[in-house]
C-alpha positions in Angstrom: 0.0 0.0 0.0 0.9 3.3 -0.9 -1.1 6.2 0.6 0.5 9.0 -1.1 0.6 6.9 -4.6 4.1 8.5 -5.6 7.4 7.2 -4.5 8.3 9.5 -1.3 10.7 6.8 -0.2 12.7 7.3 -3.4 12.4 10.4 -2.9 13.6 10.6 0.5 17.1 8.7 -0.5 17.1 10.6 -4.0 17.4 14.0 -2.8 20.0 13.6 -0.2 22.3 11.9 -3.2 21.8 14.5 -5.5 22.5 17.3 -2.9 25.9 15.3 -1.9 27.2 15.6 -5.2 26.6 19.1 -6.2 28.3 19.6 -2.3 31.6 18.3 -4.0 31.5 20.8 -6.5 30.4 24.3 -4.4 32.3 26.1 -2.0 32.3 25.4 1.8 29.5 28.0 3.2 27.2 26.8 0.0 27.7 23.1 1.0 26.3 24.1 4.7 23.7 25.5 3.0 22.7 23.1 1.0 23.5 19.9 3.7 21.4 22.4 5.8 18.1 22.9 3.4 18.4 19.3 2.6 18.1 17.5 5.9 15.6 19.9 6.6 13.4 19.0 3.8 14.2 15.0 4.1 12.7 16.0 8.5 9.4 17.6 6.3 9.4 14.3 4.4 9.7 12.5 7.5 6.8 14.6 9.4 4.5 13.4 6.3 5.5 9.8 6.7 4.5 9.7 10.1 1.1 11.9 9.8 -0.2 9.4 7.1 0.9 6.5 8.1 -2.4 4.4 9.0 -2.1 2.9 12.2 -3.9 -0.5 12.5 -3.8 -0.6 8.2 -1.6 -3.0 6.4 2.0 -4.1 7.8 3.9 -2.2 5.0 2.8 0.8 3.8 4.6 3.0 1.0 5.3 0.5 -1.1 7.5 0.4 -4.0 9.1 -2.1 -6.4 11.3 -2.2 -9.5 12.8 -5.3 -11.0 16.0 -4.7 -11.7 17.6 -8.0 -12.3 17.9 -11.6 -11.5 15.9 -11.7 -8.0 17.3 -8.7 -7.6 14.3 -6.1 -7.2 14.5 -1.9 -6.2 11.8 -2.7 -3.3 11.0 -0.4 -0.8 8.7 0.1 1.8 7.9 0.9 5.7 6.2 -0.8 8.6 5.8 1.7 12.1 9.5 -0.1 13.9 10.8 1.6 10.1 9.1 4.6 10.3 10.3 5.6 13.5 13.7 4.8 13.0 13.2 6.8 9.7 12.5 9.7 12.0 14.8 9.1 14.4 17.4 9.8 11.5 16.2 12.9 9.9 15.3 14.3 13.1 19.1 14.3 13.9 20.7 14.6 10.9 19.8 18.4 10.8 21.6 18.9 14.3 24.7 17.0 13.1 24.8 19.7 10.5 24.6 22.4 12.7 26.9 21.3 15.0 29.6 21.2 12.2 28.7 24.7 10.8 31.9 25.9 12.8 34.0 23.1 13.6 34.4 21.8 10.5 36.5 24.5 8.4 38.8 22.0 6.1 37.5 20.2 3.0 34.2 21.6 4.3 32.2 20.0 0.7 33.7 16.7 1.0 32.4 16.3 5.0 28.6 17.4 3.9 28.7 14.9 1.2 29.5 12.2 3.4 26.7 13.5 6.2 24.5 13.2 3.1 25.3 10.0 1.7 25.1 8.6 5.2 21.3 9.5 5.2 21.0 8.2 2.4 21.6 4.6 2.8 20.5 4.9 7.1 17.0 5.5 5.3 17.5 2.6 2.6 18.4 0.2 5.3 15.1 0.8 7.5 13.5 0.7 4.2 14.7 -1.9 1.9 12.6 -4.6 1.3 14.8 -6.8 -0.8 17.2 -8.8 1.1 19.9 -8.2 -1.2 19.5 -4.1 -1.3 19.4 -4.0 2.5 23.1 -5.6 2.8 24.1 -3.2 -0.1 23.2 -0.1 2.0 23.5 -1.8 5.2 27.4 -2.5 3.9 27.9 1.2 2.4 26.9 2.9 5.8 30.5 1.7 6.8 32.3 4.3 4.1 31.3 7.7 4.9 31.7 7.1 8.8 35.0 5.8 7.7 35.8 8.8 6.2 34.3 10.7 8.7 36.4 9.2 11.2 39.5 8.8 9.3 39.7 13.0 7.5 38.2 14.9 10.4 38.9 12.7 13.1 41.0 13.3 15.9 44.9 12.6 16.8 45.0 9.1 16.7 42.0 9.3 13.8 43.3 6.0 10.9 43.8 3.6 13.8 40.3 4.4 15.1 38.8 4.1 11.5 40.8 0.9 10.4 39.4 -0.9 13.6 35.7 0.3 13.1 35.9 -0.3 9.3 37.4 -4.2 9.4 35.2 -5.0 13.0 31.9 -3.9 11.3 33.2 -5.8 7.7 34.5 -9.1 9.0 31.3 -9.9 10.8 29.0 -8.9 7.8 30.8 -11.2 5.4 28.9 -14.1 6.9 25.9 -12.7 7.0 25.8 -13.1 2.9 26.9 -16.3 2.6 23.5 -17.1 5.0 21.5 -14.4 2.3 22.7 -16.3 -0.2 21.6 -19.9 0.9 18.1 -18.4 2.2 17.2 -16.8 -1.0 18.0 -20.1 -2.9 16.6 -22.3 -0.2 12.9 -19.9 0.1 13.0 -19.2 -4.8 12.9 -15.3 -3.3 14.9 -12.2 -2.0 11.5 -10.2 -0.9 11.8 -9.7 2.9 8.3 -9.9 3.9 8.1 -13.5 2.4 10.9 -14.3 4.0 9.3 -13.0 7.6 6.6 -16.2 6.9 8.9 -18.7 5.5 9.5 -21.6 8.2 13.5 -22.5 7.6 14.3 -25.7 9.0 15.1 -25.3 12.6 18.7 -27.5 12.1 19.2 -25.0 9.0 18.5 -21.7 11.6 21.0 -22.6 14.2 23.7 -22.2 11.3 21.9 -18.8 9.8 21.0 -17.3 13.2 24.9 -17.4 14.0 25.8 -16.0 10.7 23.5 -12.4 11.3 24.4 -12.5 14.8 28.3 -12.5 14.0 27.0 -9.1 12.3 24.6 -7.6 14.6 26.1 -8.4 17.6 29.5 -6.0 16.1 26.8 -3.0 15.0 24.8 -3.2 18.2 27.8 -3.0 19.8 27.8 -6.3 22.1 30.2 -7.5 24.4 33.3 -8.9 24.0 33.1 -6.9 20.0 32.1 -3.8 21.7 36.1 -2.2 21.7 35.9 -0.7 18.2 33.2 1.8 19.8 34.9 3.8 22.5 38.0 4.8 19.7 35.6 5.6 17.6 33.6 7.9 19.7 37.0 9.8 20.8 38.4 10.2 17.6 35.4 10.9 15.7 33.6 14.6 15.1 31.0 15.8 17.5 28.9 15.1 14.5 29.8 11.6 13.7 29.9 10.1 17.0 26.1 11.9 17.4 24.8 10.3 14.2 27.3 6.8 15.3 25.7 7.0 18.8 22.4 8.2 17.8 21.2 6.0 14.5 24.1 3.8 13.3 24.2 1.2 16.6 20.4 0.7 16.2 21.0 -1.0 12.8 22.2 -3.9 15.2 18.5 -4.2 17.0 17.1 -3.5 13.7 18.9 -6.8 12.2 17.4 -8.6 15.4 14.3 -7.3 14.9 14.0 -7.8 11.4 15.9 -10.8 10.5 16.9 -13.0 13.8 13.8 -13.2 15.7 10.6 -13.7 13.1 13.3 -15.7 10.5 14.5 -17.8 13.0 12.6 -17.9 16.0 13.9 -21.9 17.2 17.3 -20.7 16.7 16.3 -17.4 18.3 15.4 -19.3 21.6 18.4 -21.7 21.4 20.4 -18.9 22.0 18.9 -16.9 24.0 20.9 -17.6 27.1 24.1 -16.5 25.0 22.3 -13.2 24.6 21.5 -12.8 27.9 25.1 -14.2 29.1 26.9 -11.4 26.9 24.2 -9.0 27.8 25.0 -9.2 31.9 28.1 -9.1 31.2 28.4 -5.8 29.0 25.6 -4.3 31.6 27.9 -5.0 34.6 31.5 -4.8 32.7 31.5 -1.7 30.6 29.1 0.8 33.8 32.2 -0.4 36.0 34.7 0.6 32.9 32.7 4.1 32.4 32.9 4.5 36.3 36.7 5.1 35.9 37.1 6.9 32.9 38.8 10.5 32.6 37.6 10.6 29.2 33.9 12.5 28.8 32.9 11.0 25.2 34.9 7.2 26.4 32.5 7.4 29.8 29.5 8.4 27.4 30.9 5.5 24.4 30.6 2.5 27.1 27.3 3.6 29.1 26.0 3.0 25.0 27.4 -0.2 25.2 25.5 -0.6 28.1 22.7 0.3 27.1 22.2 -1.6 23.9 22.8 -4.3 26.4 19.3 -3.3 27.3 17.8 -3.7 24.2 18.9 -6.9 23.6 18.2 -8.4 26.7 14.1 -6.4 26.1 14.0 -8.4 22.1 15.1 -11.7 23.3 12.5 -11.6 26.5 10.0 -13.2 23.2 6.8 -10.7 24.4 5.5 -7.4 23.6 7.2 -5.5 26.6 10.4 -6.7 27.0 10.7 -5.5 22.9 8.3 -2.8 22.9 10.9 -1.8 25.5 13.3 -2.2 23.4 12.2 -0.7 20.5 11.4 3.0 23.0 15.2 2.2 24.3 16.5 2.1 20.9 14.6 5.7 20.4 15.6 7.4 23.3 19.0 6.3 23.5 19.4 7.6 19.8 18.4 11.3 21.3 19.6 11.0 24.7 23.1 9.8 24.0 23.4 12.3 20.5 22.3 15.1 22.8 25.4 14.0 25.4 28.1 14.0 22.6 26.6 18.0 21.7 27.6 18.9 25.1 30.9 17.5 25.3 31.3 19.1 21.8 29.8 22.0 23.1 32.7 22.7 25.8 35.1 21.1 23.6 34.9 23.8 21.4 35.5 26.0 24.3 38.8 24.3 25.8 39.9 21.7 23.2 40.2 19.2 26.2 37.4 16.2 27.1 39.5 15.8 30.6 36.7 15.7 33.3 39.3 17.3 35.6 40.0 20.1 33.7 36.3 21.2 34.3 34.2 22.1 37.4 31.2 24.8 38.3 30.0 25.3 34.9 26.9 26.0 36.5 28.0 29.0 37.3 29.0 30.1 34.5 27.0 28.5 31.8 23.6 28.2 33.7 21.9 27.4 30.5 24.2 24.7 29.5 23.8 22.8 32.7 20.4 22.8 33.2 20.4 20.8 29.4 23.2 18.6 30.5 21.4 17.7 33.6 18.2 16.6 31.8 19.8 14.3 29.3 21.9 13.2 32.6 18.7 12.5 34.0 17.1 11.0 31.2 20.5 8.6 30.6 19.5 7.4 34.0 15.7 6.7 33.5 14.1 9.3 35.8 10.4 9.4 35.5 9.4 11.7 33.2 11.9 11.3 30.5 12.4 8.8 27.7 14.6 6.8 29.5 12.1 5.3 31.8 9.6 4.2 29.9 11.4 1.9 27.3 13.8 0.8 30.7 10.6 -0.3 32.7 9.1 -2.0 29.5 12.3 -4.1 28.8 12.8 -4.9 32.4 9.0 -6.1 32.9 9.2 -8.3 29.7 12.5 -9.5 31.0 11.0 -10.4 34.7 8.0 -12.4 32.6 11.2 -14.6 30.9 13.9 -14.6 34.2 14.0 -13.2 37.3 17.6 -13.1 38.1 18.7 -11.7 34.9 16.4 -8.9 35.6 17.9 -8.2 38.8 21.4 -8.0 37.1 20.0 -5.6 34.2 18.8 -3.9 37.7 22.0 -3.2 39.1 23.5 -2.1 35.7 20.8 0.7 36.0 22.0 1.8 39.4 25.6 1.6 38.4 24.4 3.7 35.6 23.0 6.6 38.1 26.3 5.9 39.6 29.0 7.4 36.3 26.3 9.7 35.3 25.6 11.3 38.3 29.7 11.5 39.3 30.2 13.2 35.6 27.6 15.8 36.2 29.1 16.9 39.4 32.9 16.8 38.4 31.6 18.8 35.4 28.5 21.0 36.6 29.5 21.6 40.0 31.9 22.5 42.4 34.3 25.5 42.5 35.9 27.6 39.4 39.3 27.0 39.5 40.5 27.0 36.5 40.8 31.2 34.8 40.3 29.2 31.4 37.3 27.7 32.6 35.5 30.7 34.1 35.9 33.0 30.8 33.8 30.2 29.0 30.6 31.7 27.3 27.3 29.9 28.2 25.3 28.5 24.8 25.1 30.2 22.3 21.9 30.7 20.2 23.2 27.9 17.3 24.0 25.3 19.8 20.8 26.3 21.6 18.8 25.4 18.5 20.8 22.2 18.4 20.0 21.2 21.9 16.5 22.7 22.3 14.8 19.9 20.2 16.4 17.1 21.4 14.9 18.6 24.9 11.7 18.6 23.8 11.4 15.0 22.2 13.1 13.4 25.4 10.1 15.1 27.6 7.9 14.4 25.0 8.6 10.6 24.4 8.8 10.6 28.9 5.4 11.9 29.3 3.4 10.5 26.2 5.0 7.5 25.2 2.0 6.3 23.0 2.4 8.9 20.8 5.2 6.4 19.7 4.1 3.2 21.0 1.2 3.4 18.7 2.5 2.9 15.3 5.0 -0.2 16.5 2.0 -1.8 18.4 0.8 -3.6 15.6 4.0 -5.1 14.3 5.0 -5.9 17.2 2.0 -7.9 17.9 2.7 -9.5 14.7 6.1 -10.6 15.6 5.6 -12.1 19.0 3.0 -14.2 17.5 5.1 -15.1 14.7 8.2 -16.2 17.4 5.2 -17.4 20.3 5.6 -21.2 19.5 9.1 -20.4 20.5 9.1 -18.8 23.4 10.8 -20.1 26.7 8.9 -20.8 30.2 9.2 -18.2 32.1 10.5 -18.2 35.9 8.2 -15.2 36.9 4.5 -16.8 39.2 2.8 -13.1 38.3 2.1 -12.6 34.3 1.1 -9.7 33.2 -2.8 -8.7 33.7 -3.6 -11.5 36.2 -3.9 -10.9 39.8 -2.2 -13.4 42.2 -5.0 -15.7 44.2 -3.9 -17.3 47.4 -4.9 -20.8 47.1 -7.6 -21.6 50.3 -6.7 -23.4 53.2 -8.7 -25.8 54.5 -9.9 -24.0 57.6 -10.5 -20.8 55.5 -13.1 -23.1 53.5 -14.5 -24.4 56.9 -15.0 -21.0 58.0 -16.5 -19.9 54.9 -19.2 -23.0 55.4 -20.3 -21.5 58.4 
């Protein structure tokens, strides 16, 4: 189905690609400009996406398909898990641009046109209903970051690119051989066939293990999690937003897409390894960011953490623990994006991300800590903010499958208050003592436009979560009931809905006669 009957997809992956080019050919304030108008007209696109897409209508909506060749096909279309990744991109992909207008300042065409081939294929990826065209753009995302990384990066910029490029490549190869088998195996490459083909449980242990090998390195999951932290350091404010914000949730995209409805048998085979190397990242890398003198390295591993999250919510097999998941995914995206802007912000200032170095910028920059202290806050899971609600979801989908790996998710969340809170105050409060530090300027209108948003959706998301649990109800519905005849026993006596009836004793009942 296609409500709008013309290709807005297309149009949405066109438009970025034509703008990147004619970047390589202008000069560097025109290419802001135009990266600029463009993301900002993709975010339009995006708004029309989500105000007619018809919640409770057909799975995929804005279809489109062109035979190309072979089983190859130019198929496109969006379900509401799409859509609001779809949004999640060109929602930040705007701020990234704004928050290079002045730090970029060398080969200024060259970086836009990689921002704007990156949106490109983020938005085929959530959108690609071939097989064979999602690992195409899924694949190509790996380039411009790499470039990103490895031109505008910082001191130690080709080692942190080389290790990102071959971690994320390695793992992928796999993953094709296992296309290549299931297209041959099922006569077709479309992807929603695939979601209703039965593969032969022997055949998914073998194909669940070749997408993992890739997922697990995008989410990032531990042990394949160490590409991420020299990544985040070395890359652009920009990049480690748009790394941190969109290009980790490919991982639980992969899951959610391919993994779980493909392969549900293998799915719950291996759920314990998911859950193993998910207690371990929750508990490892929060004890890691505890001691870290780094601001964007603390900030790199509480992501890995919290991806640890969102696998631990999609592997709990029912709606909450990947509802959960899904809002975790979201707010994460903005809350952890919105974190790298102010490190970048008082990078900018000082050239240094040494936590020591700083101290009672509260005083001075009263605007810039009250923002910092809300995406603190929401990085925690206070009420209020998007990072409660898809917490609590995972965690009460996770209690339904295990108890005891719910209370070790638990404790990751406290040790989480734990290096969040201590960077606040190192950073927010506490004395001036530095002169360097007290003749910083508090935000500027630019970087106030950059934050202000992000603001706004993280209270938004907190206090009216339906507003975006609405359009993934329905496919998530259909994809628990597609994995159901999988899912484990739990350990949990209370499901969800059902009170808890003492049985009667026998005197009760001979009371009761009386």
């Amino acid at each position: 189905m296609n409500q709008l009957d013309f290709p807005i997809l297309s149009l949405m992956m066109g438009l970025p690609m034509l703008a990147a080019i004619i970047c390589l050919f202008v000069g560097a304030q025109a290419a802001r400009l135009l990266a600029l108008a463009t993301t900002l007209i993709l975010f339009v696109l995006g708004v029309v996406l989500w105000a007619n897409y018809d919640i409770g209508g057909p799975q995929w909506q804005y279809v489109e398909r062109a035979e190309m060749f072979g089983s190859f096909a130019w198929a496109l279309g969006i379900d509401g898990i799409s859509m609001m990744l779809i949004m999640l991109t060109v929602f930040l992909m705007p701020i990234c641009i704004g928050a290079s207008w002045e730090a970029i300042q060398t080969r200024v065409g060259e970086y836009m046109a990689a921002f704007l081939f990156m949106e490109v294929l983020m938005i085929g990826v959530f959108a690609a209903q071939d097989i064979f065209l999602f690992y195409i753009l899924f694949e190509a995302g790996l380039i411009p970051m790499y470039l990103i990384i490895g031109i505008w990066g910082g001191a130690n910029r080709i080692y942190a690119s080389y290790k990102f490029f071959l971690y994320t490549l390695l793992g992928s190869v796999v993953m094709l051989i296992a296309m290549l088998w299931m297209v041959q195996e099922a006569g077709t490459a479309d992807i929603p066939t695939l979601l209703n083909y039965d593969f032969d449980p022997s055949a998914q242990t073998w194909l669940w293990l070749a997408f993992f090998a890739s997922f697990a390195v995008k989410m990032p999951m531990w042990p394949v999690h160490t590409w991420l932290p020299d990544a985040h350091v070395q890359a652009p404010t920009a990049g480690s937003v748009i790394l941190a914000g969109v290009l980790l949730k490919m991982g639980g995209y992969g899951f959610l897409r391919f993994s779980l409805p493909m392969f549900p048998e293998a799915s719950a085979q291996f759920m314990w390894l998911v859950f193993g190397l998910s207690m371990v990242a929750v508990i490892y890398t929060s004890l890691v960011a505890l001691v870290q003198q780094d601001m964007k390295k603390l900030i790199a591993y509480s992501s890995v953490a919290h991806m640890a999250i969102v696998t631990l919510g999609l592997f709990a097999f029912n709606r909450q623990g990947i509802e959960g998941a899904i809002i975790v995914m979201l707010s994460h995206g903005l809350v952890s994006g919105a974190l790298f802007l102010c490190v970048g912000v008082i990078y900018d200032r000082l050239h240094t991300r040494e936590i020591d170095r700083y101290g009672g910028l509260s005083i001075n920059m009263p605007k810039y800590a009250i923002l910092f202290m809300l995406f603190t806050m929401a990085s925690i899971g206070l009420p209020g903010t998007s990072g409660f609600v898809g917490e609590f979801l995972s965690l009460v989908g996770l209690y339904k499958v295990n108890s005891w790996v719910t209370l070790v998710a638990t404790t990751g969340i406290i040790l989480g208050a734990g290096y969040m809170l201590y960077l606040y105050r190192r950073v927010a409060f506490g004395e001036l003592v530095h002169d360097d530090v007290k003749e910083m300027p508090d935000l500027t209108a630019r970087e106030m436009a950059l934050l202000a948003p992000i603001a706004a959706a993280v209270m938004w998301m907190g206090v009216y979560p339906e507003s975006f649990l609405a359009p993934i109800r329905g496919d998530v519905g259909a994809l628990v009931a597609r994995i159901d005849r999988a899912a484990p026993e739990g350990d949990a006596h209370l499901k969800i809905g059902e009170a808890v009836v003492a049985p009667k004793t026998k005197e009760h009942s001979a009371g009761e006669a009386h």
